[in-house]
N, C-alpha and C positions, 0 to 999 in steps of 0.2 A: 271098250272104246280105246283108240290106240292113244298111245301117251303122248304123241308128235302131232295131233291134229288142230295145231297152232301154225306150224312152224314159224317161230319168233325169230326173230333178224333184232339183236337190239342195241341200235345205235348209238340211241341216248346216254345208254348206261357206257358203253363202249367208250364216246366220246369225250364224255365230258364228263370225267371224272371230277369231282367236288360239288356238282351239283344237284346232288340225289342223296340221299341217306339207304341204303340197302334196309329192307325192313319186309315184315312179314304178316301176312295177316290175322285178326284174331282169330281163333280157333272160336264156330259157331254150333249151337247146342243140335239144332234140327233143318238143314236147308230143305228147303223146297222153291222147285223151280213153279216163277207164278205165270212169267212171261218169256219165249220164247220171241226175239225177231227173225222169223225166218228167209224173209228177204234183206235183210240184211248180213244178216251169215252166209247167205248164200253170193251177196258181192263180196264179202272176205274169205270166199275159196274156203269155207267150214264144211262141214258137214252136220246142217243141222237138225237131220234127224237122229242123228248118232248124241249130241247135244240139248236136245228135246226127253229129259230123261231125269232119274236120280242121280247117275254119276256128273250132267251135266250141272244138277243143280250142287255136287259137290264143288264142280269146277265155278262155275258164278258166285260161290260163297268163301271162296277163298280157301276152301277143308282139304281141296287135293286138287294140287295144282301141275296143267300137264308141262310135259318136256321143253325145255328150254324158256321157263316161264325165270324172268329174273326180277321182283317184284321193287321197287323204290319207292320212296318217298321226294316229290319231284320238290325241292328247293326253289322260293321267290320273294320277294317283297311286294309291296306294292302301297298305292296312296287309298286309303278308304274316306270316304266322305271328305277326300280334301287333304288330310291327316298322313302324315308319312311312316309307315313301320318297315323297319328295315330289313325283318324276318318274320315272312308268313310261312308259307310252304305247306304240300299236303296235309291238313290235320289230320283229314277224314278218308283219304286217299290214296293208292297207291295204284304205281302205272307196273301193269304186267310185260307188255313189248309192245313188239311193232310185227306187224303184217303187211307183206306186199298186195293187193286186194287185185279180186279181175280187171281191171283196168290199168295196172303198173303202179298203181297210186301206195303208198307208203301210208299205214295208217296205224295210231295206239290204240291198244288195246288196256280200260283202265277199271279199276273199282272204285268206288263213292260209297261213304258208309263201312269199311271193311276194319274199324276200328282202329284204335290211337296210335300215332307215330310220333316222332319226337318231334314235331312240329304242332302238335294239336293244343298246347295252350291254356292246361288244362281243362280242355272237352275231350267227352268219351270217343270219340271218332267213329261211332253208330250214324246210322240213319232212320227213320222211321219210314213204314210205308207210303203214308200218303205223300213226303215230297217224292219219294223215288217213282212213284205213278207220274205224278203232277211232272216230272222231268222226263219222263218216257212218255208222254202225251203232248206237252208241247213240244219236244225236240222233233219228235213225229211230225207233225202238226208244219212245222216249220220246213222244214223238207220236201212236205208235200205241196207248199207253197211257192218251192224251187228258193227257196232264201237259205245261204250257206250258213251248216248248222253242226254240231257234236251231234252224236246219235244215239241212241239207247241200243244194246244188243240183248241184254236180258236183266231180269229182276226174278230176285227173290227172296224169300221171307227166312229168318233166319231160326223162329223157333224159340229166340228171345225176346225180352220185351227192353224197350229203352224209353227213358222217365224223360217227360218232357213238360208242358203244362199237364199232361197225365202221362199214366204208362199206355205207351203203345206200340204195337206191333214191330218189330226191329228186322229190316231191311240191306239187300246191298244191291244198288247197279251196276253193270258194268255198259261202260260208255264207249265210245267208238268216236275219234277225232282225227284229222289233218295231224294236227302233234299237240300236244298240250302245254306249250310254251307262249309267256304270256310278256308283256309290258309289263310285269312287274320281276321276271323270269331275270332282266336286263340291267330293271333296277337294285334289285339282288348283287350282282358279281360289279356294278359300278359304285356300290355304298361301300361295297371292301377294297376299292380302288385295284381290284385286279384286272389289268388293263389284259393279260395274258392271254385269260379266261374269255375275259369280253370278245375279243377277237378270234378265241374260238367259238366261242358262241353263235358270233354273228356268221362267220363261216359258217357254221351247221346250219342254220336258221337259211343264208342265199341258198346251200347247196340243197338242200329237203325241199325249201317253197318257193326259190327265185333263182332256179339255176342260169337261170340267160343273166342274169347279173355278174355272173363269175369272169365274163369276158369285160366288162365295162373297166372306163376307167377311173373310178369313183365306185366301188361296188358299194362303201357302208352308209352314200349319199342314196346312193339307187335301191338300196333296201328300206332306207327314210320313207323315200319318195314311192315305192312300191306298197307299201303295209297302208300308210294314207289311202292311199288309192284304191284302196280294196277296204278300208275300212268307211270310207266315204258315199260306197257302192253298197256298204251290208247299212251302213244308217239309214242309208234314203229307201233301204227295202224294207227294212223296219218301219218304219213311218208312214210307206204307202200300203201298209195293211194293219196300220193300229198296234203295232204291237212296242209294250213297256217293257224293257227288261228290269228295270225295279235298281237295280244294285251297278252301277256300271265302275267300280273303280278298276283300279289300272293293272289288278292283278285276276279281272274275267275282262281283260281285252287280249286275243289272240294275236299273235304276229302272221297266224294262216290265212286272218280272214272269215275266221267261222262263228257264228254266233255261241255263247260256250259259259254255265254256269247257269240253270232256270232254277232260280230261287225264288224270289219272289213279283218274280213276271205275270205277266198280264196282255189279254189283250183289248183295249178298250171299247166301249159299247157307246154310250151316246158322247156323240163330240164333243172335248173340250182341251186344249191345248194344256191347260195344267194339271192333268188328271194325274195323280200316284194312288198306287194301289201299294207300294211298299210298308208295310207298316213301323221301319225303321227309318224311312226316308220324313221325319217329320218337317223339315225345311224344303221337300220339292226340288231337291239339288238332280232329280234323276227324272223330275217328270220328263209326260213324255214329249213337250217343244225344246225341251234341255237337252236330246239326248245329243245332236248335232253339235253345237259348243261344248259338250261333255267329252264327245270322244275327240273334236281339236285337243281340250285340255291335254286327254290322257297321251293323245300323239305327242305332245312338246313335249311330258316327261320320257317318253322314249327316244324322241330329241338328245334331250338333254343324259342319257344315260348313255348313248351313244359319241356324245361329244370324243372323247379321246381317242375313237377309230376317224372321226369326223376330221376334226385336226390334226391326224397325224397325215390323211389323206390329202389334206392342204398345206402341207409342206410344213405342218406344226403352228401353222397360223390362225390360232382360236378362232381371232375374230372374222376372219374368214368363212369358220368353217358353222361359227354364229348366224351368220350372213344366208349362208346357201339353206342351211337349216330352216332358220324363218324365212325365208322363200317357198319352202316344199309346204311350212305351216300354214302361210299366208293361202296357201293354192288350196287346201282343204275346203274351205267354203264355198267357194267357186264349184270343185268340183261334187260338191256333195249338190248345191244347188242343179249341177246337171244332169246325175243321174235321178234325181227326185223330179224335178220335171219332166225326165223321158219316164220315168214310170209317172208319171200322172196324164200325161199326153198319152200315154194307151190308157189306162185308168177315163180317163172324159172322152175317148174314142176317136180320138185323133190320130190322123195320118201322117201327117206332113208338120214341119215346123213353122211358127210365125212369131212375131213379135211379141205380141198382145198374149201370148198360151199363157205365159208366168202371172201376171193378172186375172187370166179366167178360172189360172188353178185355186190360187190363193182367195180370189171373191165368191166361189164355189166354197170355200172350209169357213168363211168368215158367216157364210148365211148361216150354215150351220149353228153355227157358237150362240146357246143360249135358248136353243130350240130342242133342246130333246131328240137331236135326229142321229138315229145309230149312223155310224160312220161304216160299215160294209153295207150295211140295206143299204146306205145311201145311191153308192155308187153300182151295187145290182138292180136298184129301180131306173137309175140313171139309163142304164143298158135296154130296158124295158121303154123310155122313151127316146131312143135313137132308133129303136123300131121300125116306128113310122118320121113321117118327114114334114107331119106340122105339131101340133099340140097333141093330138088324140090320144097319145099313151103315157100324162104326164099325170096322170092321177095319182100313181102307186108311191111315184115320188115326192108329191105335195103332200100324200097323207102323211107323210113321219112329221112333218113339223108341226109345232105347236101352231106357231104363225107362220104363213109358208107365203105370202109377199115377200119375204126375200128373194124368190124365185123369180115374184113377177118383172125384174129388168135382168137377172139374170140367164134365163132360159133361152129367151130372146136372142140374146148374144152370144148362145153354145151352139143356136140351133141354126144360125146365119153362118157359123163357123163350119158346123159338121155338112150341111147342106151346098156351102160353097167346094164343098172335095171330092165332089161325082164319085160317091161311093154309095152303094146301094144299103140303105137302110135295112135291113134283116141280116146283110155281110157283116157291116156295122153291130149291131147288138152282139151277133154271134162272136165275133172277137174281143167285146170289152166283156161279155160274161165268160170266156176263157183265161180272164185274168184279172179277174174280180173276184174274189171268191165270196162264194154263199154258204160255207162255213168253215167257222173258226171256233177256236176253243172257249167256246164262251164260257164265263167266270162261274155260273150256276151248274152249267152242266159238267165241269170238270169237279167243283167241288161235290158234286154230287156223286160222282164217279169214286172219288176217293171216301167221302163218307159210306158209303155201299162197301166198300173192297176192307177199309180201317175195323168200323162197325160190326160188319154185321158178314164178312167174309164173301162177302159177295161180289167179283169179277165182273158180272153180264154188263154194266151200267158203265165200266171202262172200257171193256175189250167193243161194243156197239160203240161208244165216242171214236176211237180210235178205229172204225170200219168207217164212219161217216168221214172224218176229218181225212184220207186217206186218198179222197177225189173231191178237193174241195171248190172246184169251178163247175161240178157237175149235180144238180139239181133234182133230186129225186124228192118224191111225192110221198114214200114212207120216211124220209127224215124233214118235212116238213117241219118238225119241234124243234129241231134243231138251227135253225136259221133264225129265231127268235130270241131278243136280247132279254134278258131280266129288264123291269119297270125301271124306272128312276126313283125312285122309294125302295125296291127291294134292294134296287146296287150303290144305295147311299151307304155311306160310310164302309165299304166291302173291301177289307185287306188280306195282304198274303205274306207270307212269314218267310225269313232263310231258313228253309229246312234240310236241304241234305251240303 
């Protein structure tokens, strides 16, 4: 395998000195390569059958790493549950470079699991296998949904065992991201008051993900107002397909934009606005109606760690630069309410805009609530009766509810709406089930997937979820099983753990 078939370009480390700790991975007893992405190597200019291999599984494991690989521990803070620490940084991780990928796009290339850095806190900085699947199934999963996401490139097993509630299997990913700098990356270099740093920082950060800001006249206002904006867009994508990310502090919020850290995420099954599946979220601060005000929060502390680029830009006048600040803060609701309504407006099969849409969306989620009705069948049967152009195909949708009179004055007034927009009824369905999707990682079949691969070494029950989830608008007949939630009894009380 040649030693160059990375070729790393690495910025991070280049630029911004102090922010990384140089560090190296632990030496592992037996890699084996478990998983291969090979379209995804294949959009980062690899060569993955060259990679598909023992040597590659040396290179995934950290044991022999190729040329120009410069390995760090990426330095941040951030707020957890509320709580301010003012040094987290890699425990478990270490970013290898960056890659220019076919598209010109700049992307890192990183490990998870590849053991302890000076940042870890006393934890061992292993991973186990079942989150490294569970993180390479939903990132997948995610992707396939067009929702901006970190990506899994390969896993594998290290050969060792790491103690957890038991000993088990010991793992490493390596992940594929935009950049791996976070809201809490900011909060980091502003608790040391190094205003220097800062302002390189935020420099790297416009010039990698906002380079049309470099011309403005305000760029560290317009990098505020740019990160909002893109995070405003990934919430309401989250939400219009049910998905929890479980843990949302302010050091797994991206300045790229991409959804990034599946710990103990989730994606929900029968509707209910307070749903957590975290099992360290005991107070609900992360369910999933939270996550919208959660990530305003986590904006104002990027705000607020920005303050001294903010006001120097204002001529030194704080309160000024206070001012323009919460204005970009104040606009996140707003805009998050718009693109969650444009995605619900294609979601109920809508073409056109009107006044009354934001009512029809929201008394659509409300019949819901209390009824037992899974929240993707929902809106795949929904599609089922926009079909036809009066009642005839509205059975498939009444049946999820327990009591499904809530439909009866709601239906009425979707189907006067869809009917009033001379759009032919079968075009109709065809396009709300192209973005609907009819399968998601549902909580049973992933854990099952990982119980199979942990247990008993067995792959087929991950590598078939991850072939279903991979065309998730498209409806095939032999993954009929998969389109079915767990009961309400089997997914009472159903949690997920921080595991890698």
């Amino acid at each position: 395998m040649p030693s160059n078939v990375f070729s790393f370009d690495n910025t991070y480390a280049r630029d911004l000195e102090g922010m990384y700790v140089p560090w190296k991975a632990a030496e592992v007893a037996e890699p084996k390569l478990i998983k291969l992405n090979h379209a995804l190597a294949d959009e980062l200019g690899l060569d993955a059958e060259a990679l598909d291999s023992p040597e590659g599984a040396q290179i995934f494991s950290g044991k022999k790493l190729p040329e120009g690989t410069a390995t760090i521990a990426q330095a941040y803070a951030g707020h957890q549950f509320g709580g301010f620490s003012p040094q987290l940084g890699d425990g478990r991780a270490l970013l290898l470079g960056e890659v220019i990928d076919k598209h010109g796009k700049r992307r890192d290339i990183a490990f998870k699991g590849s053991g302890r850095t000076p940042f870890s806190r006393g934890g061992d900085g292993k991973a186990a296998l079942g989150p490294v699947l569970r993180e390479y199934i939903i990132g997948e999963a995610m992707h396939a949904l067009g929702i901006p996401t970190t990506r899994a490139l390969a896993a594998v097993t290290t050969g060792e065992t790491v103690r957890r509630e038991r000993n088990l299997p010991g793992a490493v990913l390596t992940r594929v991201a935009a950049s791996h700098i976070r809201v809490g990356t900011f909060e980091f270099v502003t608790a040391r008051r190094e205003d220097a740093t800062l302002r390189k920082l935020a420099d790297y950060v416009i010039a990698r993900h906002y380079p049309e800001l470099k011309s403005q006249v305000d760029p560290y206002l317009g990098l505020l107002r740019a990160v909002c904006e893109r995070q405003a867009e990934l919430i309401a994508r989250w939400m219009n397909v049910g998905f929890i990310h479980g843990v949302m502090n302010t050091d797994n919020m991206t300045l790229s934009g991409e959804t990034i850290d599946y710990g103990p995420c989730a994606f929900m099954d029968h509707y209910n606005p307070a749903t957590v599946f975290s099992s360290i979220d005991e107070q609900g601060r992360y369910a999933y109606a939270n996550q919208p005000p959660i990530a305003n929060w986590n904006l104002a502390r990027l705000a607020e760690a920005l303050l001294p680029l903010l006001a120097a830009e204002q001529n030194d006048d704080q309160e000024r630069a206070v001012q323009k600040a919460m204005e970009i803060l104040e606009a996140f609701q707003p805009r998050y309410e718009h693109y969650w309504l444009r995605g619900m407006r294609l979601k109920l099969g809508l073409t056109r805009d009107e006044a009354e849409d934001l009512a029809l969306a929201q008394d659509f989620l409300k019949g819901m609530e209390g009824q037992g009705v899974d929240f993707t069948q929902a809106f795949r049967r929904l599609a089922d009766a926009a079909e036809a152009a009066d009642a005839s195909r509205e059975g498939w949708l009444r049946k999820l509810y327990a009591d499904d009179s809530a439909l009866n004055g709601w239906l009425p007034r979707w189907r006067a709406r869809i009917n009033g927009e001379g759009v032919a009824p079968v075009r109709r369905a065809q396009a709300m089930r192209a973005l609907n999707p009819v399968y998601i990682p549902r909580n049973d079949r992933v854990e099952e997937a990982l119980a199979a691969a942990v247990d008993l070494g067995d792959y087929a029950p991950f590598e078939r979820l991850l072939t279903v989830l991979q065309q998730p608008f498209a409806e095939k007949m032999e993954f009929a099983a998969y389109t079915e939630p767990a009961t309400a009894s089997e997914s009472a009380g159903y949690q997920t753990f921080c595991g890698t």
